[in-house]
Structures are given as structure tokens and as C-alpha cells.
C-alpha positions as CSV (number, residue, x, y, z in Angstrom):
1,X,125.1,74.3,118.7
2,X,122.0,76.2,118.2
3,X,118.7,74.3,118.4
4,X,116.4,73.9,115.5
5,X,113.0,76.0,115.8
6,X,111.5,72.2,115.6
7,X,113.5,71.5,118.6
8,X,113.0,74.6,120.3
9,X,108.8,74.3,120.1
10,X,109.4,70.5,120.5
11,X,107.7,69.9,117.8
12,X,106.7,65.7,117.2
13,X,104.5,63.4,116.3
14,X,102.9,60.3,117.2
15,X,100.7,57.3,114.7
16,X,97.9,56.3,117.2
17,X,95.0,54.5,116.2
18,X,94.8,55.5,112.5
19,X,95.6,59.4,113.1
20,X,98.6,61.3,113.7
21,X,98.9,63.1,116.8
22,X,101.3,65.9,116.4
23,X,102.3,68.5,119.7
24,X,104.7,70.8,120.9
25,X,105.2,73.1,123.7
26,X,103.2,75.9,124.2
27,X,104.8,79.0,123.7
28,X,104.3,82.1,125.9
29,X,104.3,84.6,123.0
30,X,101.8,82.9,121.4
31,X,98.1,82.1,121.9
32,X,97.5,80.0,118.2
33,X,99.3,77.9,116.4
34,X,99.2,76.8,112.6
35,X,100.6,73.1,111.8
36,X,101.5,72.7,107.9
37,X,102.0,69.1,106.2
38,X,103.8,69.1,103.0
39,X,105.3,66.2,100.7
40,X,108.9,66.9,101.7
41,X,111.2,69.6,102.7
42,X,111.1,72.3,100.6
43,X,107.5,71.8,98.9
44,X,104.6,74.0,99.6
45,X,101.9,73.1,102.4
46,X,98.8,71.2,101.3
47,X,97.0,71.1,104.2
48,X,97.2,73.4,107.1
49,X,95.8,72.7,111.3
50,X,95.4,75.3,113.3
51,X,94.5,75.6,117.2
52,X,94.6,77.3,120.6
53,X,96.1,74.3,122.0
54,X,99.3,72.3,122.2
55,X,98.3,69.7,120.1
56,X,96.5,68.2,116.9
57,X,95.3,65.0,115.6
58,X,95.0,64.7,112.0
59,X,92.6,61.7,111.0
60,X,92.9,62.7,107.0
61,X,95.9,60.9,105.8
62,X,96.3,58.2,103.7
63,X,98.1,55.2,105.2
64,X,101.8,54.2,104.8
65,X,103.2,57.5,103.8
66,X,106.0,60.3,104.8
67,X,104.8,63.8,105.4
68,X,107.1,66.8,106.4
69,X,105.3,68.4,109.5
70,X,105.6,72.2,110.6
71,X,104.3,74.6,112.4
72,X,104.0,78.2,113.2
73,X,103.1,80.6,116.1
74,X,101.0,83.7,116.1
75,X,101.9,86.4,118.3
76,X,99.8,86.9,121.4
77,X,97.3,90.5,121.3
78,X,97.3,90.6,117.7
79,X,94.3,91.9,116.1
80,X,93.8,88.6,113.3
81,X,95.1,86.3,111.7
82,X,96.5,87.7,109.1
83,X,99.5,89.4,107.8
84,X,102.4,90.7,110.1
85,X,101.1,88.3,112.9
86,X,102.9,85.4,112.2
87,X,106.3,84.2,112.9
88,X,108.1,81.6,110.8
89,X,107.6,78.3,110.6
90,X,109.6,75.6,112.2
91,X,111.8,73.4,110.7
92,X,110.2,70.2,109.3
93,X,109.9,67.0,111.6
94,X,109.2,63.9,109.2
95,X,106.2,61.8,110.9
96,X,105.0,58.6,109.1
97,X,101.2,57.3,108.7
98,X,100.7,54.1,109.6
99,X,99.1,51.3,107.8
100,X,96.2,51.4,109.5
101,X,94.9,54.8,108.6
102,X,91.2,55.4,109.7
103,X,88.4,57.1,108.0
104,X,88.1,60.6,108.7
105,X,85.3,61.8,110.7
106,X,82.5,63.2,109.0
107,X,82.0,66.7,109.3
108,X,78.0,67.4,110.9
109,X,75.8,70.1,111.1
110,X,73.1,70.3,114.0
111,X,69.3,70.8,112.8
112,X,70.0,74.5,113.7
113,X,73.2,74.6,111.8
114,X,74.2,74.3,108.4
115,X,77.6,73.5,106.3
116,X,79.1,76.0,104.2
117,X,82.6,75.2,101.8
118,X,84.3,78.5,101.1
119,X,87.5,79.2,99.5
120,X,89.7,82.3,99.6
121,X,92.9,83.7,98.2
122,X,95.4,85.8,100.7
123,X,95.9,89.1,100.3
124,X,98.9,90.9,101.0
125,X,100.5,87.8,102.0
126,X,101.2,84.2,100.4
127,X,100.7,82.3,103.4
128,X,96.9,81.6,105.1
129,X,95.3,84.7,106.1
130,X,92.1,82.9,107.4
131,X,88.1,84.4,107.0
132,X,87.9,87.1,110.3
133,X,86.9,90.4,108.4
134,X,87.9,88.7,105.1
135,X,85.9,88.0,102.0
136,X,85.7,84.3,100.6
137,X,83.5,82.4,97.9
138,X,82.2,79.5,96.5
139,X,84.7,77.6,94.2
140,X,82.9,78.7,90.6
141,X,82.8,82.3,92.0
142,X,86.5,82.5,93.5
143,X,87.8,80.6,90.0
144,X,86.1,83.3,87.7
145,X,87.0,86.0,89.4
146,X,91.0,85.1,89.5
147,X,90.3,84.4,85.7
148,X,90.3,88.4,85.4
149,X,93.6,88.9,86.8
150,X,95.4,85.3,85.8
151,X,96.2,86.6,82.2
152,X,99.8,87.9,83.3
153,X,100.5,84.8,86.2
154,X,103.9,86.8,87.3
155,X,102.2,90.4,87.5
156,X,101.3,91.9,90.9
157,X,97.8,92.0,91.7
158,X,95.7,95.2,93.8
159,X,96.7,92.9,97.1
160,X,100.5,92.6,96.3
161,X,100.3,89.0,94.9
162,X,100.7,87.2,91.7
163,X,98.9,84.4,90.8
164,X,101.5,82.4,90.3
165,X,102.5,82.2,93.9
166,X,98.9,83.1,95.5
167,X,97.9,80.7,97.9
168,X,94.4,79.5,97.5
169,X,92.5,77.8,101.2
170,X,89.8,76.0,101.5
171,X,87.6,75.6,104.2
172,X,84.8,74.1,105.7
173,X,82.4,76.7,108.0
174,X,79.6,75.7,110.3
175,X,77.2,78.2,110.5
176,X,73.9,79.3,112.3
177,X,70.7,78.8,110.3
178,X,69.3,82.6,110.4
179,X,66.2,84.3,109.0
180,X,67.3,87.8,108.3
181,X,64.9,90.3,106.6
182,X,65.2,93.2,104.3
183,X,68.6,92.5,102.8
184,X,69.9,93.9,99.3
185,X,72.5,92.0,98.3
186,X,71.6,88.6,98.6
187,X,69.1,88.2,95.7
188,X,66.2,87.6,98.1
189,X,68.2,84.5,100.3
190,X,66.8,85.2,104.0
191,X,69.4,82.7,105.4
192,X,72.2,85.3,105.3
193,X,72.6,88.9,106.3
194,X,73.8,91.6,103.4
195,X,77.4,91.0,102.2
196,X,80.4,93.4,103.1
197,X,83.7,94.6,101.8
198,X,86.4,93.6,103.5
199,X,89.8,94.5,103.8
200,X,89.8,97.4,101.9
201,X,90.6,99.9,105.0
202,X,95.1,99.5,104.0
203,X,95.9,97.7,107.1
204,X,95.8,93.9,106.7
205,X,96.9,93.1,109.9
206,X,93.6,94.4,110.8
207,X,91.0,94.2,108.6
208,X,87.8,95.9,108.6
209,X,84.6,95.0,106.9
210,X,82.4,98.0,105.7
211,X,79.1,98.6,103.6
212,X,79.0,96.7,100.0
213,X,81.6,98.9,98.1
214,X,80.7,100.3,94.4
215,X,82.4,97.8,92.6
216,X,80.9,94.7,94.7
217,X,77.5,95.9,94.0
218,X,78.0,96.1,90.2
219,X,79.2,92.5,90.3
220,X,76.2,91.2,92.4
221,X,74.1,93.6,90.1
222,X,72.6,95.4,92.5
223,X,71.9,99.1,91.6
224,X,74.8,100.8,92.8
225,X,73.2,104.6,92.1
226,X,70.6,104.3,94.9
227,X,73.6,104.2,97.1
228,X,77.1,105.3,96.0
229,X,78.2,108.6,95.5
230,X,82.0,110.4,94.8
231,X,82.4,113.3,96.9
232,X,80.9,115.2,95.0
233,X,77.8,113.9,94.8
234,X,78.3,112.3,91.5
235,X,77.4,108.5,90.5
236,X,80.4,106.4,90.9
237,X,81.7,104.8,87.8
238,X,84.9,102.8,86.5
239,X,86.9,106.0,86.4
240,X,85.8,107.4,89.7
241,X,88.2,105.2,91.6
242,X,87.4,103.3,95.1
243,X,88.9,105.9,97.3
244,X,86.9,108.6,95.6
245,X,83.4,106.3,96.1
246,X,81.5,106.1,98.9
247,X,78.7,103.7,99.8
248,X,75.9,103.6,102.6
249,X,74.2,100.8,104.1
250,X,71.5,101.1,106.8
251,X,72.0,100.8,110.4
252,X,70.0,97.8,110.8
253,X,71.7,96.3,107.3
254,X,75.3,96.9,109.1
255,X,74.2,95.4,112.5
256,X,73.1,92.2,110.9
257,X,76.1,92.0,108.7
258,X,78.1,92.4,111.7
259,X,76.8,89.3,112.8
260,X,76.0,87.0,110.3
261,X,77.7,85.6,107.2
262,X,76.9,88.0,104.8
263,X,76.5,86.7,101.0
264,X,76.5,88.6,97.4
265,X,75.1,86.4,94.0
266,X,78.1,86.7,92.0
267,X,77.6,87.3,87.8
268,X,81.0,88.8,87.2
269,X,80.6,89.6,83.4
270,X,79.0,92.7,83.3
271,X,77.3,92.8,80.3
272,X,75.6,89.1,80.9
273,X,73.2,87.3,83.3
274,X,75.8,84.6,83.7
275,X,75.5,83.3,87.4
276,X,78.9,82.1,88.9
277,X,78.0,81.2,92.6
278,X,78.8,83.6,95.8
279,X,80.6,85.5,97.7
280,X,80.4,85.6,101.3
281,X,81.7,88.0,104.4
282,X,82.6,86.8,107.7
283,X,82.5,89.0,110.9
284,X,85.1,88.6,113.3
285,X,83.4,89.5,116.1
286,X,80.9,87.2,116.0
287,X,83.0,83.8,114.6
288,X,83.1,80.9,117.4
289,X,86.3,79.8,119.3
290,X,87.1,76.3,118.9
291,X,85.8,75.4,121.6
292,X,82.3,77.1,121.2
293,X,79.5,75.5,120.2
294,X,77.7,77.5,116.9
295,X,75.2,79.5,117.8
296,X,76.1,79.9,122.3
297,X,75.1,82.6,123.6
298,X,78.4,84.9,125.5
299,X,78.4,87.1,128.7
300,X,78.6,90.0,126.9
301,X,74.8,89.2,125.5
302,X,76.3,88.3,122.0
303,X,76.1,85.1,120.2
304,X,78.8,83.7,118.2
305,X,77.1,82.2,114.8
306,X,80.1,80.8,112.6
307,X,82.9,78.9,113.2
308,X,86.2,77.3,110.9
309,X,87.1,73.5,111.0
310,X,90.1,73.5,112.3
311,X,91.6,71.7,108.7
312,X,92.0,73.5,105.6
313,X,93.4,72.6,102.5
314,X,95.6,74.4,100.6
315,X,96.6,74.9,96.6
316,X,99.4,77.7,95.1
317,X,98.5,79.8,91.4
318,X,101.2,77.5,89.7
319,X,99.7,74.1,90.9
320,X,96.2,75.6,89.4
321,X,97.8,76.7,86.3
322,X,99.4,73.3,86.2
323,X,95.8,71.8,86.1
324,X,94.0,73.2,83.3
325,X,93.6,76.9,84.8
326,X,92.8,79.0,81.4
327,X,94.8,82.6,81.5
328,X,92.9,83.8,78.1
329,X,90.2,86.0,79.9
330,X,90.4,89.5,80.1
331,X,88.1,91.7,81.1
332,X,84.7,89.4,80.5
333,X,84.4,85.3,81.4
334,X,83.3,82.7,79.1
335,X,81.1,80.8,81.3
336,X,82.9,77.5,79.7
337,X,86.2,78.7,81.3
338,X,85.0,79.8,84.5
339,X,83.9,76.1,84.9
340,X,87.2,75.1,83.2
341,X,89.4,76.9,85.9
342,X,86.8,75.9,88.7
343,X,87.6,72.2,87.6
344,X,91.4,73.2,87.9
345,X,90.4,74.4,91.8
346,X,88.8,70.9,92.5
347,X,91.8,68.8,91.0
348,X,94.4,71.0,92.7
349,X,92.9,70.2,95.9
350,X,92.3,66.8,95.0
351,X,95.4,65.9,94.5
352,X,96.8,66.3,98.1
353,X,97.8,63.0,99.5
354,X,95.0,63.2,102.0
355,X,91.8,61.0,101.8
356,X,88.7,63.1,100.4
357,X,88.0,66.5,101.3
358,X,84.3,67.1,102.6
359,X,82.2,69.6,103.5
360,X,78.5,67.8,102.9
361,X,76.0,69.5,104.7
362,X,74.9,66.4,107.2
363,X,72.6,66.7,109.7
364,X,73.6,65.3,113.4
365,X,70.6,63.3,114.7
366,X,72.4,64.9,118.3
367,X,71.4,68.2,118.5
């Protein structure tokens, strides 16, 4: 007989003092591991753990209830998280809460630190791609931005998705508090460095983050003339396509964003002042191992200044959809809809069987 994947990673779970401890055996191909939770066998995660280690304990459940527990493994010496380094998940192993659920600890910030709730929709791939070199946004911004391309839910996006099956994460980043000076995209907020691009270099199993494309620019409204040009010199317009477009950031500009979280206001109707929320880029070089502390300095003289929680909640398109998501937008947002489908977002999520999600931006009194 041929052991179950669940059996082979020995997979199991344990209820111990109001959260569930889940482990399995470390695996030598692997150095990360992703644990889902869904409703039952065949449903879609809502909640996803992910970790170095041989073990999790999640203390966000609500009490007395079934949840169908798996996991996956990502292959050793892979360049991210994303696509094409993944292998499948196990089978499901069904672990019980107990009665006695707990609160869930409160997420904290230092007095150097600060809380940042992001979402962001995979590309190239319908499972969690995670934030290393990858774009993410506020809620409102992320919401009225898929309200360009949710008209047709079945069609296949730029990123080889549809909405209907596009999975949409949330999660909760600590970052460093920064002052960084002299940045362009941001609207004049100091406390992040100028946004990037990301993943637009056709290799998502390694994604790069490069200068504030054309396109991005004309979104954030920021002039994009001073600094994009075709090959021949031309401005870059609609027609000039993103291959054919070439922006250029300073040295210093790059060097910061290769740091810090970059950030971009986010207006999205271009022929409006409507304000949406942000966007935000995430370097990988610089995002903190679990076990780092935001903002520690590394032998190499660098300083890693951002760093996931390891939970992260999880919504598909047709769950959205489901809940109120409006698909009449086409090539301009009503700002009434982009708060209508942002309200979808927030009762997608909401309706995991989990106790609240939170990402408040609370201040330790350890520092």
C-alpha cells in the first residue's frame, strides 16, 4: 500500500491550551513549509501558515470546530516563493478545536516599528505567491484595480489568471519606521522609499523589482515624460506598449527602494482626482527571517527592515464575486463601486471560521 503524502510528511495535529499545534517531519528537499486550513476536503484554503520549522501553532480558531489541515513543501535553493517552487500539498488530516479556544495574540509593533495590512493577488499562479519582489496594496487600492479587469470573471488576465479563480492573501507586515528623502512616487510620505515594479522581468519563479514602470506612474500620477522614453526617444503612451517603454530612476532612488517598502498613492481613474489608497513594493533582499527581529542589523553590514506574520488569510475571485463584488467597470471606477468591491474584500475574509483578523498598528511598551 502506498502511503498518503499526509503520512509520508507525518503530518498531525494536537489541541493544547486553546491553540492547535500542527507538525510534521522535516523534509530534506525542503527548507519552508506552507500549512493550509480549509472547511473540508475538497474546499479552498482560507487561511494559510507558513515557516522554516517543523511545526506551527495556530491560536486563531474558533472553538469546537473541524478543519481540514494540509501542507506543502518548497523546494530547497529556490530563488522565492513563488511559482514553480512548490510541490503539492498533502493530503488533508482532520484536527478538531477544542472548546476552550483562546484569544489570539495581538499583533505589536515596537516604538521603532510600525504595522502595515497589505493584500495581494498571485500572478502566474492560483496558489500564495507571497510579497519578496512582488507588488501588494491596501484593500481600496487592490479592490479598484481588479474592478478593471473583473468585467469578464472567466477571461485570462496579463498574469495568466482569471478572476474567478485568482487567489487574493492578506497579510499583516511589520515594518521599520524610516525617514527617506527625495522620493517621487510617494506624494511627499518620508516614511517609505520610492515604489517599484515588480515582476514584470517574464520569470516568476524569480522576480525582479525595477524602476516605477510607465504605466505605474500614470496611476500614481506622477509625470511619466520627465522619465520614460520608447527606444526611440519618444514619450511613452497607451500604444507604445511596456516592452517598448523604458523608465529611469536615480541611483540613490533605486538603493533605497532596494531597501525599504516602497509606496505609490494610487488614483486609478485617469481622468479624476479620486484617491483609492496604495500600493506598495517589497524588496527581497532586505525582508526579515522569522526569526529576525525588524530592523537587526546582518554580517554582511545590511539591515533587514520588513518582515510577514507568519498567518495570512486567504479569499478566491468567486467567493468575492459571491459577496457583492461589482463586474460593471470598464476602463474608469466609480468611486461608489471601488468601495462596494472593497466591502466585498472585507466580508470575504471575514467570513473564514477564524476569530477576527487584525493588523492594528499597536505599540509594545517592550521595545
Amino acid at each position: 500500500m502506498v502511503p498518503t503524502a499526509a503520512a509520508v510528511f507525518g503530518l498531525t495535529c494536537q489541541w493544547n491550551q486553546g491553540a492547535m499545534n500542527i507538525s510534521w517531519t522535516p523534509q530534506s528537499s525542503s527548507d519552508y513549509y506552507e500549512v493550509q486550513l480549509a472547511v473540508n476536503a475538497t474546499a479552498d484554503p482560507f487561511v494559510v501558515h507558513s515557516t522554516a520549522g517543523d511545526s506551527v501553532v495556530v491560536d486563531s480558531l474558533l472553538p469546537s470546530r473541524k478543519y481540514y489541515v494540509t501542507m506543502r513543501t518548497h523546494a530547497a535553493d529556490t530563488p522565492s516563493l513563488g511559482p514553480g517552487t512548490w510541490g503539492q500539498p498533502a493530503d488533508r488530516v482532520v484536527c478538531e478545536s477544542g472548546a476552550d479556544a483562546a484569544p489570539q495574540r495581538t499583533k505589536y509593533a515596537r516604538a521603532d516599528t510600525k504595522l502595515l495590512e497589505v493584500m495581494r493577488e498571485s500572478e502566474y499562479t492560483y496558489e500564495v505567491d507571497y510579497l519578496m519582489n512582488h507588488n501588494s496594496g491596501t484593500i481600496e487600492a487592490d479592490a479598484a484595480f481588479a474592478s478593471l479587469g473583473a468585467g469578464k470573471p472567466d477571461k485570462k488576465s496579463p498574469w495568466n489568471i482569471t478572476f474567478y479563480n485568482a487567489t487574493f492573501t492578506l497579510y499583516c507586515v511589520e515594518m521599520l519606521k524610516v525617514d527617506v528623502p527625495d522620493t517621487f512616487s510617494t506624494g511627499g510620505n518620508t516614511s517609505y522609499s520610492d515604489y517599484m515594479s515588480c515582476n514584470d522581468n517574464h520569470n516568476a519563479t524569480d522576480p525582479q523589482c525595477m524602476c516605477d514602470n510607465w504605466i505605474d506612474r500614470v496611476i500614481s500620477k506622477v509625470d511619466p515624460d520627465t522619465a520614460c522614453h520608447d527606444h526611440g526617444g519618444n514619450k511613452c503612451s497607451f500604444h507604445t506598449g511596456m516592452g517598448n517603454c523604458t523608465c529611469t530612476c536615480s541611483q540613490e532612488s533605486l538603493d533605497n527602494s532596494n531597501k525599504y517598502i516602497g509606496m505609490m498613492p494610487v488614483y486609478m481613474d485617469f481622468t479624476s482626482d479620486s484617491y483609492y489608497g496604495q500600493w506598495f513594493s517589497h524588496p527581497k533582499a532586505t525582508e526579515c527571517d522569522e526569526d529576525e527581529e525588524v530592523g537587526a542589523a546582518r554580517q554582511d553590514g545590511s539591515v533587514c527592515t520588513w518582515k510577514r506574520h507568519r498567518e495570512a488569510r486567504i479569499v478566491k475571485g468567486w467567493q468575492v464575486l459571491q459577496n457583492g463584488f461589482n463586474t460593471s467597470s470598464s476602463t474608469t471606477i466609480d468611486p461608489a463601486l471601488a468601495k462596494q468591491n472593497a466591502d466585498a474584500f472585507r466580508k470575504s475574509f471575514a467570513d473564514a471560521p477564524m476569530q477576527p483578523w487584525g493588523c492594528e498598528d499597536t505599540v509594545s511598551v517592550l521595545v
